[in-house]
Every structure is written in C-alpha cells, then in structure tokens.
Kinemage of the C-alpha trace (Angstrom):
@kinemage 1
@onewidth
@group {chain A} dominant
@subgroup {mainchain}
@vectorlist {calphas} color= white
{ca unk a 1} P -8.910 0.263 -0.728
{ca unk a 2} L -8.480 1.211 2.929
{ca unk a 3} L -4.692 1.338 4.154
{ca unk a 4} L -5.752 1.585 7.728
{ca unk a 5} L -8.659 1.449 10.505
{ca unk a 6} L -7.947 5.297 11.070
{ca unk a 7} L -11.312 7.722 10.286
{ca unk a 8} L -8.647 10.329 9.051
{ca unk a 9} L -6.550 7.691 6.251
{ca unk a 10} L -10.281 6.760 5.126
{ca unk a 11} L -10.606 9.941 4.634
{ca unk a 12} L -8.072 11.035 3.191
{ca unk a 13} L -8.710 8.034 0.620
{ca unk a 14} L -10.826 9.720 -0.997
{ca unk a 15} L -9.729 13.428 -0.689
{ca unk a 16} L -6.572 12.871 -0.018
{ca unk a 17} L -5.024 14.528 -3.372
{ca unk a 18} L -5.247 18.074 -4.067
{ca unk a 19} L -6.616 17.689 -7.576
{ca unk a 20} L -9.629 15.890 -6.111
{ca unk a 21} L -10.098 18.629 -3.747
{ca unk a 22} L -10.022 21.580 -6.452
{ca unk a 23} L -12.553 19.643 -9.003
{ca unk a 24} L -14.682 19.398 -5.572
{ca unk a 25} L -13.989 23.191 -4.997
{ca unk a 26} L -14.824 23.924 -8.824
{ca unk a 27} L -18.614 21.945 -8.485
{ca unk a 28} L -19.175 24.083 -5.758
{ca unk a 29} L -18.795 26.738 -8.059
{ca unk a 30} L -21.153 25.881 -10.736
{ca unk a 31} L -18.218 24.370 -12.638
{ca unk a 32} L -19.501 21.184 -14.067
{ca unk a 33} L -17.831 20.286 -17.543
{ca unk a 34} L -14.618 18.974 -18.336
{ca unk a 35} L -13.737 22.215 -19.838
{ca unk a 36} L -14.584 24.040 -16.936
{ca unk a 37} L -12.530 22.703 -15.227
{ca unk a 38} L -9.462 22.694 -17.140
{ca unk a 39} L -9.696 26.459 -16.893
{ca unk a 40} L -9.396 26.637 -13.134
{ca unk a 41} L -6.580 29.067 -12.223
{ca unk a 42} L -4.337 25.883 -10.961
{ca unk a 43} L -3.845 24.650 -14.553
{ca unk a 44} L -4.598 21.001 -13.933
{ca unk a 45} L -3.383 18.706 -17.052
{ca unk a 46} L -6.117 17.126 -18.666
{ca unk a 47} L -4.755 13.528 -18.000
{ca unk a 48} L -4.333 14.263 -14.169
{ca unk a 49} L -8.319 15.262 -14.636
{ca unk a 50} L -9.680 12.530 -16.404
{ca unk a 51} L -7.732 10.136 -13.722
{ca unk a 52} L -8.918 12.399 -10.852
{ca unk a 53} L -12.845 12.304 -12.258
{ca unk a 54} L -12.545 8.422 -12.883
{ca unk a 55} L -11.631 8.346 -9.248
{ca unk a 56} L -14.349 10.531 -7.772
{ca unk a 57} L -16.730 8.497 -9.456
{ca unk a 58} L -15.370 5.063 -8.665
{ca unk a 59} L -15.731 6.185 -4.831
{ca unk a 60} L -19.054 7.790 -5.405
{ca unk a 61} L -18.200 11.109 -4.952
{ca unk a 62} L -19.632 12.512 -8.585
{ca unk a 63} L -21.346 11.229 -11.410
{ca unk a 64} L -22.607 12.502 -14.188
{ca unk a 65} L -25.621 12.977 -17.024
{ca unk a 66} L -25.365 14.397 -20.418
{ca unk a 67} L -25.516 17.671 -22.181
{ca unk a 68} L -29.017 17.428 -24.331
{ca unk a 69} L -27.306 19.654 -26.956
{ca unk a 70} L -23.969 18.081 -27.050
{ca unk a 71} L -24.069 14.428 -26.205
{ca unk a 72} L -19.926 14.554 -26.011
{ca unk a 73} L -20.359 16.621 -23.156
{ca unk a 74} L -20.708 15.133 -19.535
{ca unk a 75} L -22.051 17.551 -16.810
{ca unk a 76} L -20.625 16.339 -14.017
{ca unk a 77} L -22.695 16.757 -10.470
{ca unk a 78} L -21.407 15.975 -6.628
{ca unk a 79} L -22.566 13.312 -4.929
{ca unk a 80} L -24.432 13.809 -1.473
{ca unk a 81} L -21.219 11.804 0.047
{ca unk a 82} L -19.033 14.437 -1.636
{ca unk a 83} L -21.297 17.779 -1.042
{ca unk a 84} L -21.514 16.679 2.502
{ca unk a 85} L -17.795 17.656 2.551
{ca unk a 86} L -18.213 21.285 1.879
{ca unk a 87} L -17.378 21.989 6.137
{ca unk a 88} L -14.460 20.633 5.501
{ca unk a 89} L -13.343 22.428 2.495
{ca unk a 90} L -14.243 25.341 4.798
{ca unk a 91} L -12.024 24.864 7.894
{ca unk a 92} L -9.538 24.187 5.153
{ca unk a 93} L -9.399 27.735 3.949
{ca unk a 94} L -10.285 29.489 7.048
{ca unk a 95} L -6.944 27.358 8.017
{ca unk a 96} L -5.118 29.314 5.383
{ca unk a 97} L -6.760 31.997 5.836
{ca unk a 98} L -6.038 32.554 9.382
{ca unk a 99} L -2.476 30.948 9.281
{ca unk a 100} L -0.885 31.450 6.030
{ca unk a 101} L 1.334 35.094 5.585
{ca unk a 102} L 0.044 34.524 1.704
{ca unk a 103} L -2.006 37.449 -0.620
{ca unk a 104} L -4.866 35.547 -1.941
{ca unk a 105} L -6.294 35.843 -5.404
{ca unk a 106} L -10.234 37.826 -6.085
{ca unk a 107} L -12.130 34.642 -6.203
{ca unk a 108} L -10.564 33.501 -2.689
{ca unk a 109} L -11.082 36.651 -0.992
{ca unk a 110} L -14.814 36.884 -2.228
{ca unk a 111} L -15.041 33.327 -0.853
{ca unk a 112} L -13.647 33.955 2.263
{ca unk a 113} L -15.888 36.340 3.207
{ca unk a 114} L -18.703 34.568 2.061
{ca unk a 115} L -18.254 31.672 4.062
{ca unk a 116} L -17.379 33.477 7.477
{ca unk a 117} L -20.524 35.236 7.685
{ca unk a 118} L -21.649 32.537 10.305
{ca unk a 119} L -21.146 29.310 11.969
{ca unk a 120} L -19.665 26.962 9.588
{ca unk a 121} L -22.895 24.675 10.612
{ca unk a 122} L -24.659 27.556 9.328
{ca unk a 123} L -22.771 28.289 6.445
{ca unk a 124} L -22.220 24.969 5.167
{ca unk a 125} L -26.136 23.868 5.410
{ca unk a 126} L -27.071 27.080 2.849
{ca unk a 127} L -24.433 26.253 0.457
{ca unk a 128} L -24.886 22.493 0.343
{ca unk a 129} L -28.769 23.217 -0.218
{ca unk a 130} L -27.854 25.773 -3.137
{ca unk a 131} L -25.566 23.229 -4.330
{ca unk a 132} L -28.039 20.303 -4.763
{ca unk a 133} L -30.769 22.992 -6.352
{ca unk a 134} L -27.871 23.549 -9.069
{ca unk a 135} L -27.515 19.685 -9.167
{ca unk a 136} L -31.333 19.572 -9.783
{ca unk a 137} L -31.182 21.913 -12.073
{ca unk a 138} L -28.308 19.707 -13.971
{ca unk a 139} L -30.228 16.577 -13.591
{ca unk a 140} L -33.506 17.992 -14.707
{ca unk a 141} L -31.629 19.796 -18.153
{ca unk a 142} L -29.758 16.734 -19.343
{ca unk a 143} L -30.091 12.863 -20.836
{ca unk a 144} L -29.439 9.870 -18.893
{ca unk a 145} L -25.905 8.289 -19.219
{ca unk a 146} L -27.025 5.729 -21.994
C-alpha cells in the first residue's frame, strides 16, 4: 500500500487525490449523503465518488450507518484518523489564500475567515470537537450497517 518509507508519500496515500480531499472538506460541512455530495460546486462524477468513498473507507478514514427512514441511504461520518486532518486542510487554504492571485467563491471566503480567527491549534481543536458532536448526532439518529 505504501510506495515509500517517507511520512509525506504515506500521507499522501491516503489524501493524496483531490476528490478525497473535497468529500473530507464536504463532512466537515455537515455534508454526509451521497447526494450531498454530488452537489458540491466541483461537480464530482458519481463513479469518481463511489471509488473515492470505497477508498476512504478501506483506509479507515469514513464509515458509515444508515438513514432510519430510508435504508438506501448511507450517512457517511469521518473517522477520528480522518477528522484529525482538519489542520491540514487548513494550512491548505490559508496556502491559497495567502498565495494564490485567485477571487474565491462565498462559501470559501466565509471559511476563510472562520478559520483565521486564531491559532490553527486553536481553531482546529473547536471544529474537530463540533465535528464529532455532528458525528454523534449521525450515529445516535441512524441503524447499524446490517
């Protein structure tokens, strides 16, 4: 699985696509259906997402439980390993942010600000804790995968 005994190619394993990233971005907010996410601004194709979930899950990054009401639909939840990512995702953007001579969309600005309000220590500890109260909250609402 590995290609190398660099920290940044194991990394990169596993988050290494930007499809995987987005999805990852999308749980973050609340997204947590298939559907959801195929209505993400970037237009992901629904094969490249039901590869890109398969692989999440086969590295323990997300799993899943079932909607009660609909048991077609799979709410799909982050994975400590994967929410434990989020500084990451921000030094990513602040990257862009900072670097990038590019007009970003609503949503991006909004989140921008949001996250430089404080140390990304800071920042990333109150969003990873909201995160895994929403997971709760999707875990708590839904059937076991049976």
């Amino acid at each position: 699985m590995y290609r190398s005994h660099c920290a940044l190619a194991n990394f990169l394993d596993h988050f290494g696509d930007k499809w995987s990233l987005i999805i990852i971005r999308d749980m973050f907010l609340n997204k947590k259906t298939f559907n959801d996410f195929l209505t993400s601004p970037e237009r992901i194709a629904s094969n490249i997402l039901t590869n890109r979930l398969k692989s999440l899950m086969n590295d323990g990054l997300i799993d899943y439980k079932i909607n009660p009401l609909n048991k077609k639909v799979k709410w799909y939840y982050l994975t400590d390993k994967a929410a434990n990512c989020y500084p990451v995702i921000i030094e990513m953007v602040n990257w862009s942010s900072n670097n990038l001579s590019k007009t970003f969309g609503p949503s991006s600005i909004k989140w921008i600000k949001e996250n430089s309000s404080d140390s990304t220590k800071i920042v990333s500890t109150k969003k990873i804790s909201g995160y895994k109260k929403f997971r709760q909250f999707i875990i708590d609402n839904s059937l076991d995968r049976s």
